[in-house]
Each structure stands twice: as C-alpha cells, then as structure tokens.
C-alpha positions, 0 to 999 in steps of 0.5 A: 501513527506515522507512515512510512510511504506516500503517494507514488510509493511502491508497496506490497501487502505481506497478507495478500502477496498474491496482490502483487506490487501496488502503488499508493494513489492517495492517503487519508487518515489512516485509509491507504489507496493503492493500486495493486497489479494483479487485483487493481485499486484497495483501499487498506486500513493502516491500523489493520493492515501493514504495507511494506514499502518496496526501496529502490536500490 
C-alpha cells in the first residue's frame, strides 16, 4: 500500500468527522500518527481506516 500523505499533511477521518482536521505527525508502516484538533493525537491503522487528505488551493 502507497500512501498518498506525509508527515505535515493535513487530513480528515471520513468515519470520525467530528475529529476535525488532523495533521500527520509520523508514519511507520502502515500506522499513521496524527494529531486531530478536537480529540488530539490517534494513531490509525492505514489498512483499516482511510484518511483523506485535505489539498491546498
């Protein structure tokens, strides 16, 4: 599995909208580190859960 985002990235959870918007701290295997706005640091398994990348302009 290729991911589409790197640390410093911005992101949402499409299942946990409420999260808010996250930004990815680290990245190892597949385990995804970011730091959400509104419930702080998740660590998401990137074969469970897909993060959709938040693109500037």
């Amino acid at each position: 599995m290729i991911l589409d985002y790197e640390p410093g990235d911005k992101v949402l959870n499409p299942a946990n909208n409420d999260w808010g918007i996250g930004q990815v701290q680290s990245i190892i295997d597949n385990k995804v580190t970011v730091n959400f706005e509104n419930v702080g640091k998740k660590v998401i398994n990137a074969n469970l859960i897909e993060l959709r990348k938040i693109h500037n302009g």
